[in-house]
VOGU-3710 file (C-alpha; in Angstrom, 3 decimals, decimal comma):
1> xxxxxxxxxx> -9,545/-9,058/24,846  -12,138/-5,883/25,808  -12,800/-4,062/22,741  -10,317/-1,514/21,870  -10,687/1,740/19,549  -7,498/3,581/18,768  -7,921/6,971/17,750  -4,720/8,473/15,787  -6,219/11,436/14,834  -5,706/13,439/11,420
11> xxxxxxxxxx> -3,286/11,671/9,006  -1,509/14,070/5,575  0,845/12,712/3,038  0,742/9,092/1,929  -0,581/6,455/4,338  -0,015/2,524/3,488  -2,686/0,244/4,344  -1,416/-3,283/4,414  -2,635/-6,741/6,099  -2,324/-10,261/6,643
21> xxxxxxxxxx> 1,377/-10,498/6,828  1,079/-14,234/8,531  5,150/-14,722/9,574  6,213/-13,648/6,181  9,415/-12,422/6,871  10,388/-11,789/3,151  6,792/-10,035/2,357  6,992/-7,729/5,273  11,172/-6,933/4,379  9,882/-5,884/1,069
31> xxxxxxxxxx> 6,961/-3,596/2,955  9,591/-1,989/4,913  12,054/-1,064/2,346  8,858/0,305/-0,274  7,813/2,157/2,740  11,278/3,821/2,926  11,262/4,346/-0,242  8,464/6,230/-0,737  9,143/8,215/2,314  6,154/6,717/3,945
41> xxxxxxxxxx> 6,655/6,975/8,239  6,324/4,613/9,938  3,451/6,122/11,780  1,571/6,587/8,271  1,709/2,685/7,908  -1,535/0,668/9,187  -1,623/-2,756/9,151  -5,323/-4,409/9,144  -4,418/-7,495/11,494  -2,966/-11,290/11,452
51> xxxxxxxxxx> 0,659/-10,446/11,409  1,256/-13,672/12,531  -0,169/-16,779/10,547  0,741/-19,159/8,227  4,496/-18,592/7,005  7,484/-19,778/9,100  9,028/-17,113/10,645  6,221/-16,087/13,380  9,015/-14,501/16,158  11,488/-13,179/13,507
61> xxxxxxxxxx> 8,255/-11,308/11,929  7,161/-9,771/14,986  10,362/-8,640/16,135  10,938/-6,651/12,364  7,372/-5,266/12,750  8,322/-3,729/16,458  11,169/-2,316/15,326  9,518/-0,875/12,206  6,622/0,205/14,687  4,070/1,058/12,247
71> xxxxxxxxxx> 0,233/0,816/13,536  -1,849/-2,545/13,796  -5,181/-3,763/14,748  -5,256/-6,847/16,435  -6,565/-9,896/13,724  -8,448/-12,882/14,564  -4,557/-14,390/15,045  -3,424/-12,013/17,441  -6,643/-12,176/19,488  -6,628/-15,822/20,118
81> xxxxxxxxxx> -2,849/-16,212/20,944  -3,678/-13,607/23,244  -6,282/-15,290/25,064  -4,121/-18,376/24,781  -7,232/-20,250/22,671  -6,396/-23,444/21,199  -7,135/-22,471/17,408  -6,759/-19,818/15,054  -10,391/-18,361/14,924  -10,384/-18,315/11,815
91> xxxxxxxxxx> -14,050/-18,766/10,791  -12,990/-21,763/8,883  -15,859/-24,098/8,626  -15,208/-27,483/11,209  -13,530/-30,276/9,410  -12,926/-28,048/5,888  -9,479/-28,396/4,773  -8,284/-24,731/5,958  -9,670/-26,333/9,538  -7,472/-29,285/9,129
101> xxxxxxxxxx> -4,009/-26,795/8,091  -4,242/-24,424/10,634  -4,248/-27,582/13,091  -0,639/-27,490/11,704  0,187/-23,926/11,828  -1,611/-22,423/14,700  0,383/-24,806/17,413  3,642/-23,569/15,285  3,252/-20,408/15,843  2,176/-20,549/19,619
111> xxxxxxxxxx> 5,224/-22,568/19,936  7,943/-19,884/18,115  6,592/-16,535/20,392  8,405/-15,661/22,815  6,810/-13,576/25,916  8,035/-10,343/24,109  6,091/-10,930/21,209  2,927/-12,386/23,263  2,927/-8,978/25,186  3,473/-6,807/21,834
121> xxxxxxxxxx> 0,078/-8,255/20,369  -1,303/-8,366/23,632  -1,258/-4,690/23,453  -2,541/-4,201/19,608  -6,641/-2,351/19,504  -9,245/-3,897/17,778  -9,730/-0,991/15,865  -7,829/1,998/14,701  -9,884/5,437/13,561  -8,457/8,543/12,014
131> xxxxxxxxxx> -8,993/11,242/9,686  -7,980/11,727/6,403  -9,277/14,055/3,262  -11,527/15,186/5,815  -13,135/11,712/5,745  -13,541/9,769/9,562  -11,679/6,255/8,460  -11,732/2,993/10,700  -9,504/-0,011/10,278  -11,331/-2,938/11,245
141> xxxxxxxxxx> -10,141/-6,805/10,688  -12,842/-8,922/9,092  -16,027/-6,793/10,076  -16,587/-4,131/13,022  -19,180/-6,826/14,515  -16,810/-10,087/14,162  -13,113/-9,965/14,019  -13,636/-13,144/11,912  -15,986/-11,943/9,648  -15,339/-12,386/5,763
151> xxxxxxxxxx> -16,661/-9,660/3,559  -15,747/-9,691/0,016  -16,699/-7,038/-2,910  -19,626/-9,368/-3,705  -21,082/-9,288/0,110  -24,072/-7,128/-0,489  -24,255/-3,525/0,693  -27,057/-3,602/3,232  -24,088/-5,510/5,566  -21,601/-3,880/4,826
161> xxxxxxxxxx> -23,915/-0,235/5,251  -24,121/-1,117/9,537  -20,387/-1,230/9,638  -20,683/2,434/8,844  -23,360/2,965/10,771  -22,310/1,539/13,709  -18,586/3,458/13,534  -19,983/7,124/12,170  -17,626/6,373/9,354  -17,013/6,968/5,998
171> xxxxxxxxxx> -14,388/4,838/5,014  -13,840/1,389/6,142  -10,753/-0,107/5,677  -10,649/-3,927/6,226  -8,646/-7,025/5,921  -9,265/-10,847/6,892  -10,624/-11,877/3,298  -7,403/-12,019/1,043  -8,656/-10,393/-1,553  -7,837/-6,332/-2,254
181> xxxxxxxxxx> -10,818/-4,842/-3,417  -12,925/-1,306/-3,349  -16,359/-0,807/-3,418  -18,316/2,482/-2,959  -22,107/3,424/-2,180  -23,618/6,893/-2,026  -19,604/8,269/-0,869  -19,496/5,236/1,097  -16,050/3,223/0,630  -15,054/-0,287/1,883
191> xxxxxxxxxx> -11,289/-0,622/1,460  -9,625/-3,875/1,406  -5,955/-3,787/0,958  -5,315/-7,428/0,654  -2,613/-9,249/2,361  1,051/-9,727/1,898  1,338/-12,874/3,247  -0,114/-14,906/0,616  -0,863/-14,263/-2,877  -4,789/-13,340/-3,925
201> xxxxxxxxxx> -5,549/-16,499/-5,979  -4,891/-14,640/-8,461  -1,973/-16,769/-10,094  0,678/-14,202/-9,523  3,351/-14,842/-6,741  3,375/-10,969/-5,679  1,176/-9,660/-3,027  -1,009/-6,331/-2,231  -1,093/-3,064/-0,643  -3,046/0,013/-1,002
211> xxxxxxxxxx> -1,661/3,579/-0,368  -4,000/6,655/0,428  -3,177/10,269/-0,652  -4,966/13,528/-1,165  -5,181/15,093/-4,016  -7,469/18,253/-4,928  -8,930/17,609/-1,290  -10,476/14,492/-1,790  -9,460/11,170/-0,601  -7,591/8,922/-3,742
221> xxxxxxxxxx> -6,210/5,045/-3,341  -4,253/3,094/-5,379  -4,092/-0,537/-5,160  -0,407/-1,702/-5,543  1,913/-5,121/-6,291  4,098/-5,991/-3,964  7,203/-8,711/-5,054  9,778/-10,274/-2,251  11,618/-13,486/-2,134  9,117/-16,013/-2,956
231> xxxxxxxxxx> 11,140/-18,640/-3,080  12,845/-18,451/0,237  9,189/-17,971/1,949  8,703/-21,830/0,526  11,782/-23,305/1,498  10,947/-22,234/4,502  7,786/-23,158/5,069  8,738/-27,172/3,431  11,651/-27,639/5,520  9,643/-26,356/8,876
241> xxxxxxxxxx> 6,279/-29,054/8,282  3,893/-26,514/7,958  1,501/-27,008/5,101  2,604/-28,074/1,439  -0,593/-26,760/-0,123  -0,059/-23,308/1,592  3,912/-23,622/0,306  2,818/-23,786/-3,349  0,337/-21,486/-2,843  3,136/-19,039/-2,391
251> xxxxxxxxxx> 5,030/-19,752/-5,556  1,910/-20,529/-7,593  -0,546/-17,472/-6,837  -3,004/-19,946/-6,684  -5,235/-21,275/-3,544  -5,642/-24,677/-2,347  -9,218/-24,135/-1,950  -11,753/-21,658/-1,720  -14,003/-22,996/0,555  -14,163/-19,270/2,113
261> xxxxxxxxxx> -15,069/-17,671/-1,254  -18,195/-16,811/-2,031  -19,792/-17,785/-6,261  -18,625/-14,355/-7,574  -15,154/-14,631/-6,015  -14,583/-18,210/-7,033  -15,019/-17,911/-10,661  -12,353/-15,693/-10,691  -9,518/-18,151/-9,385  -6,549/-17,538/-11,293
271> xxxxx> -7,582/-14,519/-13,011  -5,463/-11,550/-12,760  -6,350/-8,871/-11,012  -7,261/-5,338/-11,994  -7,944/-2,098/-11,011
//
């Protein structure tokens, strides 16, 4: 896939940032229906990437999210189906145990889309730019420089500084870690929704979003809980094979394993998080 920028142009009103959906059917029916009710359009909605992933509903998921039709990036997910790449390209280090489960999922997924859906992420940009509070904002995955890349609040600011750089931007909003967070430098901001596909190790079953809004001409976010049917997400995960430790993470809020964390991060395992 040639690298892609999307340019929407000038966003007003409330705009939802949201990620990481990974075939949860019940997560993203819960998106939808908050979306409504907050009178958010469609076309205000941007997702950061990985739609499809670890859940068991990878087809059913995609089809809800084209009829939704709110914007997407492509994620690391999308990217390789659509090169037809035999793993997930993920980052995961070779022969860690996130390696070994998405040995499970990945060929699950590539064997639930149909051509429909292969052609709908086919078609998804790397990156999506607009403008909003008279700030220039682009949506990137893990990093403007790898798809795959994990930055977390803790990743230091001289990285994080060339994704601005490189995009003219003042706002980056990201996904690909798990984790929501903020962090701001000299009316910098790196924006990281989280994802609503999985919990954020945080011991809480709900997931996270972020919306955007202007107030007093300047550029305010709130970072927001998301509930859904938990419990039917698991069922259906057990009784389709695909990973028990990723099943319990669902009902538990808590992560198999954070081999992709880095010190910071991992001492807060369980913790819940605030804003």
């Amino acid at each position: 896939m040639d690298k892609k920028i999307k340019n929407i142009g000038k966003l007003s009103g409330k705009v939802l940032l949201f990620g990481g959906v990974y075939s949860n059917l019940q997560a993203l029916e819960a998106m939808v229906e908050m979306a409504k009710n907050e009178n958010i359009a469609p076309e205000n909605c941007i997702c950061t990437g990985d739609i499809i992933g670890y859940c068991a509903q990878p087809e059913e998921t995609i089809q809800l999210f084209k009829n939704w039709n709110p914007r997407s990036i492509a994620g690391n997910v999308e990217i390789q189906l659509s090169e037809n790449a035999v793993d997930c390209g993920c980052d995961f280090i070779k022969g860690s145990r996130c390696d070994g489960f998405s040995q499970l999922w990945y060929p699950y997924v590539k064997s639930k889309l149909t051509n429909d859906s292969l052609n709908f992420i086919s078609s998804l940009p790397e990156y999506i730019q607009f403008e909003f509070a008279n700030k220039k904002c682009t949506v990137v995955h893990g990093s403007y420089f790898n798809t795959s890349e994990f930055i977390f609040k803790s990743t230091s600011w001289e990285k994080k500084f060339f994704n601005f750089e490189a995009t003219t931007s003042e706002v980056i909003i990201a996904g690909h870690c798990g984790l929501p967070f903020n962090d701001s430098k000299d009316d910098l901001l790196w924006l990281n929704s989280g994802v609503i596909g999985m919990p954020a190790n945080d011991g809480n079953s709900s997931v996270w979003y972020v919306i955007l809004e202007e107030k007093n001409n300047s550029l305010t976010f709130e970072h927001k809980n998301l509930t859904y049917n938990h419990n039917l997400t698991n069922s259906l995960m057990l009784d389709n094979g695909l990973p028990n430790e990723y099943a319990k993470t669902i009902l538990t809020g808590i992560w198999d394993n954070t081999e992709i964390l880095p010190e910071q991060e991992t001492k807060l395992q369980g913790q819940p998080i605030q804003f």
